[in-house]
N, CA, C and O atoms as a printed pandas DataFrame, in Angstrom:
     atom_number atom_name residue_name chain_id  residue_number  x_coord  y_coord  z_coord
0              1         N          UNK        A               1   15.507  -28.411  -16.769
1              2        CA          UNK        A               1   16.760  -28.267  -16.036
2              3         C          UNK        A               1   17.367  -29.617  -15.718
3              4         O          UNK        A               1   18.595  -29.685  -15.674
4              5         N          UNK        A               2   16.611  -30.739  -15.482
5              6        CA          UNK        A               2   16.950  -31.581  -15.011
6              7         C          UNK        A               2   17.697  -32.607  -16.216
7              8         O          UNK        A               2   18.290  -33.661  -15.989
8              9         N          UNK        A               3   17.466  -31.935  -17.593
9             10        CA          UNK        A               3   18.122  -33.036  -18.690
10            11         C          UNK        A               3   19.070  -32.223  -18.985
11            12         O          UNK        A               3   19.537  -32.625  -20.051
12            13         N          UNK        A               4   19.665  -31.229  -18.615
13            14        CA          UNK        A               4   20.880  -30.517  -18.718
14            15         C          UNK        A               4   21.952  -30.829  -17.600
15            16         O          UNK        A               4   23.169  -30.930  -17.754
16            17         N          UNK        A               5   21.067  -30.983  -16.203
17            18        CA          UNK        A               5   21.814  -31.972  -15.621
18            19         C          UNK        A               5   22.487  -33.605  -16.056
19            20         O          UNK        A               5   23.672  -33.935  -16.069
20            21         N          UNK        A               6   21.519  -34.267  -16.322
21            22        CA          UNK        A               6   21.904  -35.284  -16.919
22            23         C          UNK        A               6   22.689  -35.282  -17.850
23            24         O          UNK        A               6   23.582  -36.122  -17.737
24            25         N          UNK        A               7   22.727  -34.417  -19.095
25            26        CA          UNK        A               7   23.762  -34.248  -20.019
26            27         C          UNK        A               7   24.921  -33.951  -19.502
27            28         O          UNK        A               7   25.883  -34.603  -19.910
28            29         N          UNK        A               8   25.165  -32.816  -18.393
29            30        CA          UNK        A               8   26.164  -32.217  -18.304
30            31         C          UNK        A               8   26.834  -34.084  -17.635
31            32         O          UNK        A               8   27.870  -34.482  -18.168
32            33         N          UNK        A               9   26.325  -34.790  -16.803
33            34        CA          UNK        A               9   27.273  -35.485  -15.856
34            35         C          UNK        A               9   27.315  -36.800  -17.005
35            36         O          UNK        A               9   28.219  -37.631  -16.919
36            37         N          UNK        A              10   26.124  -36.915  -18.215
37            38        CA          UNK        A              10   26.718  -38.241  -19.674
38            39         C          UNK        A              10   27.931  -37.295  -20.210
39            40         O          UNK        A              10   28.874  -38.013  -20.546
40            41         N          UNK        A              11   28.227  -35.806  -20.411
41            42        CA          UNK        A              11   29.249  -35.802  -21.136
42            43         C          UNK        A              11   31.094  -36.039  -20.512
43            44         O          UNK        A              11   32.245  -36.273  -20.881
44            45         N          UNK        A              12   29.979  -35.683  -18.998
45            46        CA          UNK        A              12   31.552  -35.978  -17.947
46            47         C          UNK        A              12   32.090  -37.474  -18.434
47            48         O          UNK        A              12   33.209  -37.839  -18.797
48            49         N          UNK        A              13   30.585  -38.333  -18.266
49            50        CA          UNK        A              13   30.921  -39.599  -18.334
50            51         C          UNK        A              13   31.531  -40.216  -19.780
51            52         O          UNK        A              13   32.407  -41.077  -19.859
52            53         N          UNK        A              14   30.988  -39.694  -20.667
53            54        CA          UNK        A              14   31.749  -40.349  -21.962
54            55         C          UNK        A              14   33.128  -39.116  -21.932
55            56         O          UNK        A              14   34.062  -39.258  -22.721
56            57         N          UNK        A              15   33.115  -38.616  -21.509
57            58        CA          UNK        A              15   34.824  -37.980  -21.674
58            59         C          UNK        A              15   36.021  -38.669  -21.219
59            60         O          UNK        A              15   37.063  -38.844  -21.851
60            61         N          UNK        A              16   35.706  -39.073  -19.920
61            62        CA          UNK        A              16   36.288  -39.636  -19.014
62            63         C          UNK        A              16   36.460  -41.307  -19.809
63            64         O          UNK        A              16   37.394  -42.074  -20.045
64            65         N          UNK        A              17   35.341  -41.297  -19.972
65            66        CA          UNK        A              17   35.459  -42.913  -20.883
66            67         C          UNK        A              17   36.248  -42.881  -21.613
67            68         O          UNK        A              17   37.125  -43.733  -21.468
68            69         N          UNK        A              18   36.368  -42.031  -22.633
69            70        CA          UNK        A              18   37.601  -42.093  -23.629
70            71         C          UNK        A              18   38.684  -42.457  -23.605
71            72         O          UNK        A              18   39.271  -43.369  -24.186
72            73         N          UNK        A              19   39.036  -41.570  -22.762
73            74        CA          UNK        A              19   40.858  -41.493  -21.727
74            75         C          UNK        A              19   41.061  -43.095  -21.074
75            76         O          UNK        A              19   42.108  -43.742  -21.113
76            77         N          UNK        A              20   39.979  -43.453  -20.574
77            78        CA          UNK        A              20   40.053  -44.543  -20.055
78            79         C          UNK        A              20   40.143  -46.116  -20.416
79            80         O          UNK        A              20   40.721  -47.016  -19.806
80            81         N          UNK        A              21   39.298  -46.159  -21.744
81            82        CA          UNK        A              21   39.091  -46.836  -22.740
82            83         C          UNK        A              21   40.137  -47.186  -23.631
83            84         O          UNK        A              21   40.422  -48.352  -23.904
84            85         N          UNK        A              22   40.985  -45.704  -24.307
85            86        CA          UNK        A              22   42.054  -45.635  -24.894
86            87         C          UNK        A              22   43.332  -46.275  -24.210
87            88         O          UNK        A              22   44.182  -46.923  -24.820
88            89         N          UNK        A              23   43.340  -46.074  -23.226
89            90        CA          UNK        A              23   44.655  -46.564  -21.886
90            91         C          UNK        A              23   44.262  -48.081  -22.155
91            92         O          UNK        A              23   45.022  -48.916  -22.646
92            93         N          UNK        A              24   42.749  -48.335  -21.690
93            94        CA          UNK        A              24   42.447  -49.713  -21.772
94            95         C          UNK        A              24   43.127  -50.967  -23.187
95            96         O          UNK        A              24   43.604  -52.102  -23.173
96            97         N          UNK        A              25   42.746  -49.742  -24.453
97            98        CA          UNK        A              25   43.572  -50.390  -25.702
98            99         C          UNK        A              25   44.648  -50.588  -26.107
99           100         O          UNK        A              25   44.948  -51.552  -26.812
100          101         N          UNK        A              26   45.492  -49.615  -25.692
101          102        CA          UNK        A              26   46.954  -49.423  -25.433
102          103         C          UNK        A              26   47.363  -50.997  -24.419
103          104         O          UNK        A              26   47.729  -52.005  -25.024
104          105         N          UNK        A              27   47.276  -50.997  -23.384
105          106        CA          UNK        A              27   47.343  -52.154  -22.937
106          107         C          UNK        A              27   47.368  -53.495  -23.663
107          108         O          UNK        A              27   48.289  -54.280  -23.887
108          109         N          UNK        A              28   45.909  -53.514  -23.998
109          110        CA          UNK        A              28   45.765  -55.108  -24.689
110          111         C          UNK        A              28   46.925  -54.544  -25.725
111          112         O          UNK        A              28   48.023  -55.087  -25.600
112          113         N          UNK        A              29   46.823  -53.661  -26.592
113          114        CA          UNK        A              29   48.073  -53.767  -27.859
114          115         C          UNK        A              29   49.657  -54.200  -27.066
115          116         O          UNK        A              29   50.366  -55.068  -27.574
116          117         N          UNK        A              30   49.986  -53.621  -26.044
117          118        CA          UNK        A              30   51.413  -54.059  -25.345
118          119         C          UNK        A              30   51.384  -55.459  -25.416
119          120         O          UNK        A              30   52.307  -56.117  -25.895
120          121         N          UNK        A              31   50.329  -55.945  -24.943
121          122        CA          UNK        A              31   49.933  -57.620  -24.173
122          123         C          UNK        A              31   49.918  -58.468  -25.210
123          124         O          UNK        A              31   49.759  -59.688  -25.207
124          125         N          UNK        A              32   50.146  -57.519  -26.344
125          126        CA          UNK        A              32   49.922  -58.228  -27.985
126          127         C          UNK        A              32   48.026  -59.079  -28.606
127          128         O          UNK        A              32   47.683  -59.966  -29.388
128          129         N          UNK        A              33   47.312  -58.084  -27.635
129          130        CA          UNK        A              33   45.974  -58.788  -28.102
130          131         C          UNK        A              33   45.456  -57.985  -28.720
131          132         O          UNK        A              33   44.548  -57.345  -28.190
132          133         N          UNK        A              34   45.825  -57.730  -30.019
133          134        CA          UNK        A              34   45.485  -56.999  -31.015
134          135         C          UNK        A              34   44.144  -56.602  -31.632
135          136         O          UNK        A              34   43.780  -55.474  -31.964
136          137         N          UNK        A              35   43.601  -57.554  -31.700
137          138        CA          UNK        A              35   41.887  -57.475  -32.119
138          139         C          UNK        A              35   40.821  -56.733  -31.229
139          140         O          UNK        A              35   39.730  -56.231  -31.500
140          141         N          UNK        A              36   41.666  -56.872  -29.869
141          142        CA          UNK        A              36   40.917  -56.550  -28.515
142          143         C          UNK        A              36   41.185  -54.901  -28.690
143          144         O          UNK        A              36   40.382  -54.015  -28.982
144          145         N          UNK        A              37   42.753  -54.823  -28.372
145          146        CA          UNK        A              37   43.261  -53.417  -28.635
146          147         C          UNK        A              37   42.518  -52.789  -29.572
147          148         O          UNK        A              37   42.149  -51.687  -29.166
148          149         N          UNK        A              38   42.070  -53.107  -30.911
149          150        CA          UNK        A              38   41.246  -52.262  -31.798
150          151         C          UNK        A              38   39.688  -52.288  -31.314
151          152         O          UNK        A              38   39.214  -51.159  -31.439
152          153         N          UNK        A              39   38.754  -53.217  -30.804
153          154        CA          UNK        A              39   37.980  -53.156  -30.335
154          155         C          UNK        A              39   37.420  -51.991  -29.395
155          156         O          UNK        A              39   36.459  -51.226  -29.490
156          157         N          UNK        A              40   38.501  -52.194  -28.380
157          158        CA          UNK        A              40   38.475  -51.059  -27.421
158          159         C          UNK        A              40   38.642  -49.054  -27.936
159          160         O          UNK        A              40   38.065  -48.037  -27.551
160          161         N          UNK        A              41   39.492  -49.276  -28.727
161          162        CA          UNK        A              41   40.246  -48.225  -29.516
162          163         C          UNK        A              41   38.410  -47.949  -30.514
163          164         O          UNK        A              41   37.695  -46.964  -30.329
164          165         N          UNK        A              42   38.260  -48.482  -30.959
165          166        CA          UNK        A              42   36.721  -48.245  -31.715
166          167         C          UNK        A              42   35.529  -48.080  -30.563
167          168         O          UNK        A              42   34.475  -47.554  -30.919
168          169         N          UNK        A              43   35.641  -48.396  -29.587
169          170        CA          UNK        A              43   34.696  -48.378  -28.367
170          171         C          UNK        A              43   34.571  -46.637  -27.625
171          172         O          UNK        A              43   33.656  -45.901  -27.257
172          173         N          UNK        A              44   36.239  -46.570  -27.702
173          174        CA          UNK        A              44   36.689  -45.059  -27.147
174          175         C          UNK        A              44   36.005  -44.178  -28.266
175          176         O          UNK        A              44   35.030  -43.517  -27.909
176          177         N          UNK        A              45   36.338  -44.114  -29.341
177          178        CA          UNK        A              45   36.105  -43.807  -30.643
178          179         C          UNK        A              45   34.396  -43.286  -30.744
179          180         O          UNK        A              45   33.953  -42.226  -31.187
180          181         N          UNK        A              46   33.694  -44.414  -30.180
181          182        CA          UNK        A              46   32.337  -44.164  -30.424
182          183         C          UNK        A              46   31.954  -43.115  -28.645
183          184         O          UNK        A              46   31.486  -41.980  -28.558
184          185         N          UNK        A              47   32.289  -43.863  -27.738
185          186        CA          UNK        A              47   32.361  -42.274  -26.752
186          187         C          UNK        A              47   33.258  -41.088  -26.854
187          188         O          UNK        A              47   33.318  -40.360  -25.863
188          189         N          UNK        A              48   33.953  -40.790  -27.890
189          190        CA          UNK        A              48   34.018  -39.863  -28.084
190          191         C          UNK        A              48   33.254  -39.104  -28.958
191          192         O          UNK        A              48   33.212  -37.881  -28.823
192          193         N          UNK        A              49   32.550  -39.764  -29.976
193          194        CA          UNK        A              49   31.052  -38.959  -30.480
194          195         C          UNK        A              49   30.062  -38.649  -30.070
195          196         O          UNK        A              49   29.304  -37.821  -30.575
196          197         N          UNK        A              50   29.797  -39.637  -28.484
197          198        CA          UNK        A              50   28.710  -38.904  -28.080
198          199         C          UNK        A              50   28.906  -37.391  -27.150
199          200         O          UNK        A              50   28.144  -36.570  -26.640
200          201         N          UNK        A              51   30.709  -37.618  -27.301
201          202        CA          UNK        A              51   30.833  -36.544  -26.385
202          203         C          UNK        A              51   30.713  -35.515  -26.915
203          204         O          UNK        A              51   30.248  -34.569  -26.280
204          205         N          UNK        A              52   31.032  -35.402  -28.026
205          206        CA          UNK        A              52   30.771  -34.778  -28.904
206          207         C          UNK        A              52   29.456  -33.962  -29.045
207          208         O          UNK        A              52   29.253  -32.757  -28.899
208          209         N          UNK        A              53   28.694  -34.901  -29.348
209          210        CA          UNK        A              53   27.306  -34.710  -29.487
210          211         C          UNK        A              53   26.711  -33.918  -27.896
211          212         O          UNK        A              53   25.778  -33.116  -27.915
212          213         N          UNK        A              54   27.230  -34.203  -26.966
213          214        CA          UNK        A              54   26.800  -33.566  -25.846
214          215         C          UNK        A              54   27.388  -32.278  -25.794
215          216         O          UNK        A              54   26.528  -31.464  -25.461
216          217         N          UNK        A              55   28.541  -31.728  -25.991
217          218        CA          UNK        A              55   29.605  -30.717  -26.089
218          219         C          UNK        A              55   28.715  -29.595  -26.776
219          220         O          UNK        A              55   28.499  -28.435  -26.427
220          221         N          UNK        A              56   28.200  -30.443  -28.043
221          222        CA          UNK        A              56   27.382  -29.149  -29.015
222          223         C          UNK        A              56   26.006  -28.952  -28.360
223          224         O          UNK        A              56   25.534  -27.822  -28.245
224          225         N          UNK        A              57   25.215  -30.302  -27.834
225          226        CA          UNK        A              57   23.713  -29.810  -27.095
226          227         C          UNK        A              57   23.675  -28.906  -26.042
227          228         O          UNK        A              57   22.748  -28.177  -25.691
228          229         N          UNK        A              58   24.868  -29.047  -25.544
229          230        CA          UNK        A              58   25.356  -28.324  -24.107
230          231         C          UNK        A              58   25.686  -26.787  -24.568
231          232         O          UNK        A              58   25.606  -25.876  -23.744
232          233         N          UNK        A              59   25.971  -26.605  -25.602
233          234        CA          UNK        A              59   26.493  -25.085  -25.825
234          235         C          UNK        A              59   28.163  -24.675  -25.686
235          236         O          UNK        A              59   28.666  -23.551  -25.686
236          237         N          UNK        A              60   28.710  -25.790  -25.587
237          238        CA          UNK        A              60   30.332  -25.892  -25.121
238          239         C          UNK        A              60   30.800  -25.255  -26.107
239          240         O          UNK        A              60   31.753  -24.561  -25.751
240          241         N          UNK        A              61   30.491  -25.144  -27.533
241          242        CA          UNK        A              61   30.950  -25.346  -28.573
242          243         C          UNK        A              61   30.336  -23.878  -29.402
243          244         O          UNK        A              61   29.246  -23.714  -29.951
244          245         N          UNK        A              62   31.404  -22.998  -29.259
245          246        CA          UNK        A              62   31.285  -21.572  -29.849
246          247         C          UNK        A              62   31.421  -21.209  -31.557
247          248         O          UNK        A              62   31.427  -22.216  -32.266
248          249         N          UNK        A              63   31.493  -20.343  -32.026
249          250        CA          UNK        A              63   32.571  -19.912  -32.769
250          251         C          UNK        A              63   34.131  -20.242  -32.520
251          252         O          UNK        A              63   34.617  -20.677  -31.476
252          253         N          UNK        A              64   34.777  -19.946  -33.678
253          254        CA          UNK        A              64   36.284  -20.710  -33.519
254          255         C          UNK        A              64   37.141  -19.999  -32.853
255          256         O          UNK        A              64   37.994  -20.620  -32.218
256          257         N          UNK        A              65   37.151  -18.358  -32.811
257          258        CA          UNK        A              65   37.880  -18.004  -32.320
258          259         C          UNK        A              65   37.512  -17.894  -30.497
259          260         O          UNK        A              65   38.419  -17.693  -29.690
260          261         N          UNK        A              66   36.126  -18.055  -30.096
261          262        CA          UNK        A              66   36.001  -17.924  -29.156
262          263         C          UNK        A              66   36.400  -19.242  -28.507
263          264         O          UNK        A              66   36.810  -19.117  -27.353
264          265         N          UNK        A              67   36.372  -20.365  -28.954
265          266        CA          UNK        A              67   36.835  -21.840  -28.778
266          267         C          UNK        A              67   38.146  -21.228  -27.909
267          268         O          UNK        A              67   38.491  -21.120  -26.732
268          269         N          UNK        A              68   38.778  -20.814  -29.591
269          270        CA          UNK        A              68   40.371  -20.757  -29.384
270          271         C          UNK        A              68   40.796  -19.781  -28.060
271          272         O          UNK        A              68   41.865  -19.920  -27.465
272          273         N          UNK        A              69   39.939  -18.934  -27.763
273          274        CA          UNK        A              69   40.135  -18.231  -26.591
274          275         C          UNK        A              69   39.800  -18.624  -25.485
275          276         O          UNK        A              69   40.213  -17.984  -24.519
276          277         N          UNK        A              70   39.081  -19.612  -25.300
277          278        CA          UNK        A              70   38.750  -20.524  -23.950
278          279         C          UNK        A              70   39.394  -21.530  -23.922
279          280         O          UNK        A              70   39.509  -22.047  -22.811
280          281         N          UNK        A              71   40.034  -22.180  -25.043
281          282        CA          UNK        A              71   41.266  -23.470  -24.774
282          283         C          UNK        A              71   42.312  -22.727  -24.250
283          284         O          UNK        A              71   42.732  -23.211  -23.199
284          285         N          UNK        A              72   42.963  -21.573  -24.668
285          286        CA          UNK        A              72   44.109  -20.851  -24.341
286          287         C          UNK        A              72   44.096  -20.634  -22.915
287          288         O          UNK        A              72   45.111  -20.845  -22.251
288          289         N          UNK        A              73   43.177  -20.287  -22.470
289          290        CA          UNK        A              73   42.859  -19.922  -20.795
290          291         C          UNK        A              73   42.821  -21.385  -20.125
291          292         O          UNK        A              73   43.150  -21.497  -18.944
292          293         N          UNK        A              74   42.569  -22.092  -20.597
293          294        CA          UNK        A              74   42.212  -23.645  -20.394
294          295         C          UNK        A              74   43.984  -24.236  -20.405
295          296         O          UNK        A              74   44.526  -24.780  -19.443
296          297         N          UNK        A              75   44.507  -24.007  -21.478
297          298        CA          UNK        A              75   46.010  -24.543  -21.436
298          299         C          UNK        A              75   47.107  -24.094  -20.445
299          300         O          UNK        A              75   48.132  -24.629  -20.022
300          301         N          UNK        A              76   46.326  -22.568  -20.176
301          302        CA          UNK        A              76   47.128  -22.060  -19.309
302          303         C          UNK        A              76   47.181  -22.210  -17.952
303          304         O          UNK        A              76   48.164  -22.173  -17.212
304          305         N          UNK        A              77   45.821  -22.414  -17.654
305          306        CA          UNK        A              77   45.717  -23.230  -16.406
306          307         C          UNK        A              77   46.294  -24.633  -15.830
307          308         O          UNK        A              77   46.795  -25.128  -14.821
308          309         N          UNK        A              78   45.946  -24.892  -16.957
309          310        CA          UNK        A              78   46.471  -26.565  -17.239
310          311         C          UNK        A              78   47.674  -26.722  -16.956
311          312         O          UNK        A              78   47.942  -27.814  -16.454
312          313         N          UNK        A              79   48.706  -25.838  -17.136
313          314        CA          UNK        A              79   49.821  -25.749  -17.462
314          315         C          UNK        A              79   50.882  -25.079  -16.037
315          316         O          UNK        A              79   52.049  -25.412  -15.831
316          317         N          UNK        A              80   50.143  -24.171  -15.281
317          318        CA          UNK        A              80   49.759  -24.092  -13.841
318          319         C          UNK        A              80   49.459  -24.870  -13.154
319          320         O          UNK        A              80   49.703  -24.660  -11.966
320          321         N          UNK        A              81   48.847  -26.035  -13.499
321          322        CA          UNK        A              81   48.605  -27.486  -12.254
322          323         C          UNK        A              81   49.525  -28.029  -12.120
323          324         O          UNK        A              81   50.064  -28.379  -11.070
324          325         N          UNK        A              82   49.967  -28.241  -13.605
325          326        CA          UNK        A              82   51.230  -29.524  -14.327
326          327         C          UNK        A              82   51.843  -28.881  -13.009
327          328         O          UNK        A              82   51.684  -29.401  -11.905
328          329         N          UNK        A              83   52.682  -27.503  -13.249
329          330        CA          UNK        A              83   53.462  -27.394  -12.633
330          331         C          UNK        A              83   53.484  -27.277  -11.153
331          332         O          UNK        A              83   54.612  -27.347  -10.666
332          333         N          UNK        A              84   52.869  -27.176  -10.637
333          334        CA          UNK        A              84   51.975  -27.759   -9.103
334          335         C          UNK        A              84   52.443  -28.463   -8.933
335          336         O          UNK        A              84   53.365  -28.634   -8.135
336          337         N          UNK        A              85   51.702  -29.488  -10.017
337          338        CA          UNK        A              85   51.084  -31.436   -9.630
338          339         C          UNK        A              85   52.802  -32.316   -9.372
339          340         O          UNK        A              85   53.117  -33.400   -8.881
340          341         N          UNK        A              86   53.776  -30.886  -10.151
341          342        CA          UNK        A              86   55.254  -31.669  -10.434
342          343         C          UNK        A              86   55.698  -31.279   -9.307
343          344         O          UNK        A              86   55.884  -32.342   -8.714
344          345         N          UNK        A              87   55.962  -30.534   -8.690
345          346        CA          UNK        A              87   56.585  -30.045   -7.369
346          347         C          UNK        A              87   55.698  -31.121   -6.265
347          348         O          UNK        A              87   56.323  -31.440   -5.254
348          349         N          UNK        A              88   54.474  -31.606   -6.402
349          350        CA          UNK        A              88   53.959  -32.306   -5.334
350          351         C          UNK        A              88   54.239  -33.459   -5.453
351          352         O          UNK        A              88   54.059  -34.226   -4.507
352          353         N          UNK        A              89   54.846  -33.967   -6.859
353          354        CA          UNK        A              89   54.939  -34.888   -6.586
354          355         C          UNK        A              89   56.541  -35.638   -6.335
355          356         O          UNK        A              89   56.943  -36.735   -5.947
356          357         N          UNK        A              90   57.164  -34.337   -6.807
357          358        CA          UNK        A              90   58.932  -34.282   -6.737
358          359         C          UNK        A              90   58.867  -34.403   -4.640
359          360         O          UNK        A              90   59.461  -35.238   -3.958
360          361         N          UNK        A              91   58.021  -33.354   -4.177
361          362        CA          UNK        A              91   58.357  -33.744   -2.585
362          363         C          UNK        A              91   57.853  -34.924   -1.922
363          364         O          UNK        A              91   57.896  -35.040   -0.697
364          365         N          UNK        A              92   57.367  -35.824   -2.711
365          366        CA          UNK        A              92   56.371  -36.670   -2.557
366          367         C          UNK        A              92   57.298  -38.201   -2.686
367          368         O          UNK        A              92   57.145  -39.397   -2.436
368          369         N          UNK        A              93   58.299  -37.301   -3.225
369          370        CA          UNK        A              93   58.721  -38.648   -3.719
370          371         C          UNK        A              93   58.600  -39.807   -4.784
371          372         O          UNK        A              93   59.132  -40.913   -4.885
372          373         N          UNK        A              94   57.570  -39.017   -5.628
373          374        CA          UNK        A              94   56.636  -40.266   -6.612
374          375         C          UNK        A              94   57.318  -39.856   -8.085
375          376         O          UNK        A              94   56.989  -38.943   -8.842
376          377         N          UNK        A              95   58.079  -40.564   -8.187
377          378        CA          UNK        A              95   59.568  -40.016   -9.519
378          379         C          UNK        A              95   58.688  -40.403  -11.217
379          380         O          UNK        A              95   58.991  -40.048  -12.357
380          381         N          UNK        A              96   57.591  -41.221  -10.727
381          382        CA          UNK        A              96   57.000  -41.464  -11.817
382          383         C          UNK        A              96   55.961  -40.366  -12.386
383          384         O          UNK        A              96   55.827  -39.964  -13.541
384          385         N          UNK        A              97   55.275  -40.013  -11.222
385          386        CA          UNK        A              97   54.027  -39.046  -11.885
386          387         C          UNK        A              97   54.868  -37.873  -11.425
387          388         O          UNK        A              97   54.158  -37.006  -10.917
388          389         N          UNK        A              98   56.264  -37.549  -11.444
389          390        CA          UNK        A              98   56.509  -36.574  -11.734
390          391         C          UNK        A              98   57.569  -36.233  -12.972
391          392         O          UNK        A              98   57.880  -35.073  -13.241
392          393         N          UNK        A              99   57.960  -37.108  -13.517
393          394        CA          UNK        A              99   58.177  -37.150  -14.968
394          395         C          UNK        A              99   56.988  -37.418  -15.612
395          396         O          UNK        A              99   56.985  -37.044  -16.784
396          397         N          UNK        A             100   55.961  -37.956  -15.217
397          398        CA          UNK        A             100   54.755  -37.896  -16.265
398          399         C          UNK        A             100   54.014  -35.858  -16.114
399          400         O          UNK        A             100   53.420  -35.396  -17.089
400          401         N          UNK        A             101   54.162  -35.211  -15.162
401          402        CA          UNK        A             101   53.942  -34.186  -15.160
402          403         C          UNK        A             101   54.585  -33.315  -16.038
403          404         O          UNK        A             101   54.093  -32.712  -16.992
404          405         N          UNK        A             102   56.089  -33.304  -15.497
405          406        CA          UNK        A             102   57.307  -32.489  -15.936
406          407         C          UNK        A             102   56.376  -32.802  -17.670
407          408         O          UNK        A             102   55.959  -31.885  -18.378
408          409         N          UNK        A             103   56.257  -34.200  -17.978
409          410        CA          UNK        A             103   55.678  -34.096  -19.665
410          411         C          UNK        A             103   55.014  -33.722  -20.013
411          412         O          UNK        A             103   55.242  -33.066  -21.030
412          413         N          UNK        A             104   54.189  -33.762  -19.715
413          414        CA          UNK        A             104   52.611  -32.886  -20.108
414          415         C          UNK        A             104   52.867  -31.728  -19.855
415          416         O          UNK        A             104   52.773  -31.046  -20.875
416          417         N          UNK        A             105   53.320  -30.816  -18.454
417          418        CA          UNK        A             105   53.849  -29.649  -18.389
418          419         C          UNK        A             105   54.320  -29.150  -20.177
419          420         O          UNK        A             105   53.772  -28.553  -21.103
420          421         N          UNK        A             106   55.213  -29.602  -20.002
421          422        CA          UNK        A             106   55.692  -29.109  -21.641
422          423         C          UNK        A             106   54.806  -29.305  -22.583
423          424         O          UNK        A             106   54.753  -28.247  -23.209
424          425         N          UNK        A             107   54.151  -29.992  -22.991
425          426        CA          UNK        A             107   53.019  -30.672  -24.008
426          427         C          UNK        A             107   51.639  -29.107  -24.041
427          428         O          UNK        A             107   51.214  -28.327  -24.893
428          429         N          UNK        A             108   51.334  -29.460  -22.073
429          430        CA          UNK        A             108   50.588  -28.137  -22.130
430          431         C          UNK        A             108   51.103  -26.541  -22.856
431          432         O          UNK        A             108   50.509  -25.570  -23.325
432          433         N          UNK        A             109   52.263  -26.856  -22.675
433          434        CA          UNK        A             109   53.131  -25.137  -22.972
434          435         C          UNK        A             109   53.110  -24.832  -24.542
435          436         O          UNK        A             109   52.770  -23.769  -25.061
436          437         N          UNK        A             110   53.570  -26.056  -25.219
437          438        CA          UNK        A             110   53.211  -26.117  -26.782
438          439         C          UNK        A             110   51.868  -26.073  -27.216
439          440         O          UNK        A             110   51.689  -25.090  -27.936
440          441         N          UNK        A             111   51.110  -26.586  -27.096
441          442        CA          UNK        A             111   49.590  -26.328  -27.105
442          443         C          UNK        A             111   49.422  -24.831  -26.868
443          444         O          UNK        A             111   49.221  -24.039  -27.788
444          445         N          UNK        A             112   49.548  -24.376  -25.160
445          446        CA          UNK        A             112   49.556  -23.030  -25.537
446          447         C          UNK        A             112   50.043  -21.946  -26.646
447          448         O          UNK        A             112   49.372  -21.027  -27.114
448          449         N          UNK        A             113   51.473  -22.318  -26.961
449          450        CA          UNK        A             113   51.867  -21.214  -28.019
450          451         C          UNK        A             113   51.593  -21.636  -29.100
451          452         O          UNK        A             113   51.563  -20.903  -30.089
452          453         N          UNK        A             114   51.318  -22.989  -29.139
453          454        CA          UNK        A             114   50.118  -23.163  -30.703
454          455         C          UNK        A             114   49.011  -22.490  -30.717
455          456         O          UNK        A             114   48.761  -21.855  -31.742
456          457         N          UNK        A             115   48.245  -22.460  -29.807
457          458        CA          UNK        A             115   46.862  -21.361  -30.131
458          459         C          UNK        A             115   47.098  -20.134  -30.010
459          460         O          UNK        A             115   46.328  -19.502  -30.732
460          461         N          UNK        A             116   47.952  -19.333  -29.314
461          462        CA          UNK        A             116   48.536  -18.144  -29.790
462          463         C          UNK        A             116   48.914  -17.874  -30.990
463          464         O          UNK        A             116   48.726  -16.746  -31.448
464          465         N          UNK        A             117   49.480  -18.800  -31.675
465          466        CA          UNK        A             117   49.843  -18.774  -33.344
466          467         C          UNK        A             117   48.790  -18.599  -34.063
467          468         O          UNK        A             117   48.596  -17.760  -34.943
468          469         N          UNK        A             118   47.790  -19.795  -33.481
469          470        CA          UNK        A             118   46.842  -19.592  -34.403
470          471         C          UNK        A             118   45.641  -18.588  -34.333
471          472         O          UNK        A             118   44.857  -18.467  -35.275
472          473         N          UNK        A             119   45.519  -17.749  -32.963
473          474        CA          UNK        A             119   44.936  -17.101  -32.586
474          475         C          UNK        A             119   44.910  -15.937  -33.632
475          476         O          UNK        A             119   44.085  -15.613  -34.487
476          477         N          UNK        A             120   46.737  -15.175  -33.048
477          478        CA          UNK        A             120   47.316  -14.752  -33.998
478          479         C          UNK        A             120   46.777  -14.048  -35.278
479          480         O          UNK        A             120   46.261  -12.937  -35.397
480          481         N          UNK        A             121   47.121  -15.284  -36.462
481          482        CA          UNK        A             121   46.372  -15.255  -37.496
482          483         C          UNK        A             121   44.995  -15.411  -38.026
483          484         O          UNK        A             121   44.463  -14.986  -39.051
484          485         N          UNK        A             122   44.631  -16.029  -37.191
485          486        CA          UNK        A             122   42.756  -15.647  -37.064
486          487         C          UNK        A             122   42.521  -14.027  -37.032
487          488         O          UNK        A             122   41.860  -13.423  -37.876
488          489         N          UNK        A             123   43.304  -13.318  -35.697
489          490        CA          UNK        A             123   42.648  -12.076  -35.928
490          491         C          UNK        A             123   43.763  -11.324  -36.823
491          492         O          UNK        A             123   43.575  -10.128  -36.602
492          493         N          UNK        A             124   44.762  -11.455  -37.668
493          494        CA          UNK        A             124   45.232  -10.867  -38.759
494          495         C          UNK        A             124   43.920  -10.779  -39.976
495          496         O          UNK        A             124   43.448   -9.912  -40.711
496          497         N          UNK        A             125   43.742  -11.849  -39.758
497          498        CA          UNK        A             125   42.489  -11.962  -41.141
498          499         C          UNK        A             125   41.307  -10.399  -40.603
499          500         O          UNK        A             125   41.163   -9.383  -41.283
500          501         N          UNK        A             126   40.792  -10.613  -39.560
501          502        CA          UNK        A             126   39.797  -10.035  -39.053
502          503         C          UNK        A             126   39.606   -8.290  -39.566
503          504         O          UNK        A             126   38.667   -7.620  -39.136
């Protein structure tokens, strides 16, 4: 039990790394330190395989359509915060993370009716 613990909080941790890492590369590329920017960008790259690798030891990782039916519930939620996170932050006053919401809001919504599409035709085949 206790290395399922540990996995579960390395895959939090290399997930989170990714996102973080990637932002990190993006940066140096603005700052024009290019070599660095790819460095980092290959750094994210490699925590995202172990996340990987934890995702599948962990059992995260179904069949496709059942995937596709737990991202959908997942987008939709997601997509329910956005729109939360935008109203809190419209009364909030914070004009930035609420155009960064309002975006993803939408981003989440396409994602959703992309896996409906593809849902869709998964079970046409079936």
């Amino acid at each position: 039990m206790q290395t399922i613990e540990i996995m579960e909080k390395t895959f939090d941790s290399e997930s989170n790394d990714i996102a973080l890492y990637l932002a990190m590369s993006k940066k140096a590329d603005e700052e024009g330190q290019l070599e660095i920017a790819a460095y980092l960008f290959d750094i994210a790259m490699d925590e995202a395989s172990h996340a990987v690798q934890f995702a599948s030891l962990l059992g995260k990782v179904k069949d496709t359509k059942t995937n596709l039916v737990n991202m959908l519930a997942g987008e939709m939620q997601a997509e329910k915060d956005k729109a939360h996170a935008a109203k809190v932050a419209f009364s909030e006053g914070n004009d930035d993370a609420f155009k960064f919401f309002e975006k993803s809001l939408k981003d989440e919504t396409k994602h959703k009716e992309g896996i409906k599409k593809i849902l869709s035709k998964l079970q046409e085949k079936d």
